[in-house]
C-alpha positions in Angstrom: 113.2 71.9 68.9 110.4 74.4 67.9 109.7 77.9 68.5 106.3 79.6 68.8 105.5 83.3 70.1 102.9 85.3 71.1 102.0 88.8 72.4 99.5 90.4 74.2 98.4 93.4 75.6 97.9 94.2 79.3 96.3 97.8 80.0 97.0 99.1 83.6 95.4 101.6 85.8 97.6 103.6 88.1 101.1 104.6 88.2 102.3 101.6 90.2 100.7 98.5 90.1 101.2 94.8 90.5 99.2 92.0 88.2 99.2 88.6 87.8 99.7 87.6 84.3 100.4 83.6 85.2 96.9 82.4 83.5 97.3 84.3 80.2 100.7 83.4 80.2 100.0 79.5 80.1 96.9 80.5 77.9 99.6 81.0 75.4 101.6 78.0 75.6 98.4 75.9 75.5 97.2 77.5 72.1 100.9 77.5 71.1 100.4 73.2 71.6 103.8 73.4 73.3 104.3 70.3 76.0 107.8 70.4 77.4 110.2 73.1 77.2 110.7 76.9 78.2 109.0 79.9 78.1 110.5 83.4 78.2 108.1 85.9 79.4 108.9 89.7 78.7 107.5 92.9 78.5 108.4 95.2 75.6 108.9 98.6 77.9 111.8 100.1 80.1 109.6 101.1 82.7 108.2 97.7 83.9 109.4 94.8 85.1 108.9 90.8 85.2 109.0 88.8 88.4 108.2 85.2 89.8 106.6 85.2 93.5 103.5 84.7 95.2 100.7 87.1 94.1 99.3 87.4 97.7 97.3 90.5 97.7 99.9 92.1 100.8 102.5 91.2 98.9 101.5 92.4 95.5 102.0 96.0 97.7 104.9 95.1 99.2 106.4 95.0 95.8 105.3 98.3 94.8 106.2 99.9 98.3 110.0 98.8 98.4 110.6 99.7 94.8 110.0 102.8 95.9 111.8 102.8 98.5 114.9 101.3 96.5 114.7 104.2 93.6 112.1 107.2 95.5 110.1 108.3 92.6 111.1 112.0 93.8 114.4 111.5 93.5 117.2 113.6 91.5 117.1 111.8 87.7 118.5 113.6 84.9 116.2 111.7 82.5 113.5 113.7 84.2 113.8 116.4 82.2 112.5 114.6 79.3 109.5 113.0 81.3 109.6 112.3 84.9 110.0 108.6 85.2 113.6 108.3 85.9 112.6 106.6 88.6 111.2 103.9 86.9 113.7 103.2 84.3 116.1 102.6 87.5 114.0 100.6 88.7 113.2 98.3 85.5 117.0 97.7 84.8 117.5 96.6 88.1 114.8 93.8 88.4 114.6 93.2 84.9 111.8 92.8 82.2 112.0 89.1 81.8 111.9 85.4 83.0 112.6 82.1 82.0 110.1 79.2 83.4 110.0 75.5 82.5 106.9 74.2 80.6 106.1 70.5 81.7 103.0 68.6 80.5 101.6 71.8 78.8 101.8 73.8 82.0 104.3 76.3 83.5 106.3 74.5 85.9 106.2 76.5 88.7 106.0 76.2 92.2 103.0 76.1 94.3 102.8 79.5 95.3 104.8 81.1 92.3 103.0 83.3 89.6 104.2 85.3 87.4 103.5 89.2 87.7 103.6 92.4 86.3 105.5 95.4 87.9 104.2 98.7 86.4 106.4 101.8 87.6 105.2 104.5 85.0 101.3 103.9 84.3 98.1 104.1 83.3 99.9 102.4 80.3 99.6 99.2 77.9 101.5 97.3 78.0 102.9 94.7 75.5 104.1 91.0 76.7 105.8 88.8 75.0 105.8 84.5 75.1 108.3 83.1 73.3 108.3 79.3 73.7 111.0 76.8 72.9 110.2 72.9 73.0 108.5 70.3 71.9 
């Protein structure tokens, strides 16, 4: 079994956000020749998160709006007297900043309408991903 990784850098635009990162993603594990295998898909931050589901555009708010309804970005956070995103942090561990997906036939096997996306709590920020394949 090999291993092959690759980063990139994803800048975003607003304070919360949603973005599909599926195509860049599977950019990687073309250039990285992989055809069957795993990928792990991560971002490098603790306010940010990494999820599989359908990147309908209602949906891609729906994320947003319950996550702040889960951890209210005005809430009480200790951490916020270092810099106001205790919210976020919360809200990072409890999702989580990474996934595992299949690679099949030099593609991510996914299901039809799963992507993977990008959950930004804390922006305008870049944001480093990481693709860490495993395979043959």
């Amino acid at each position: 079994m090999k291993s092959f990784e690759k980063e990139f850098s994803i800048k975003t635009n607003s304070r919360f956000e949603s973005i599909d990162i599926t195509d860049t993603v599977e950019k990687a594990i073309i250039e990285m020749g992989t055809t069957d295998g795993i990928v792990v898909v991560g971002v490098k931050h603790t306010t940010c998160s990494i999820i599989i589901n359908e990147a309908e555009q209602g949906l891609m708010k729906d994320y947003l709006i319950w996550a702040k309804k889960l951890v209210p970005p005005d809430g009480e956070f200790n951490h916020n007297l270092i810099d106001n995103n205790g919210h976020a942090h919360i809200i990072s561990a409890i999702i989580g900043t990474s996934r595992i997906v299949p690679i099949k036939n030099k593609k991510l096997d996914l299901g039809t309408w799963q992507r993977i996306i990008l959950l930004e709590f804390d922006g305008p920020r870049n944001r480093s991903i990481y693709v860490k394949v495993m395979g043959e």
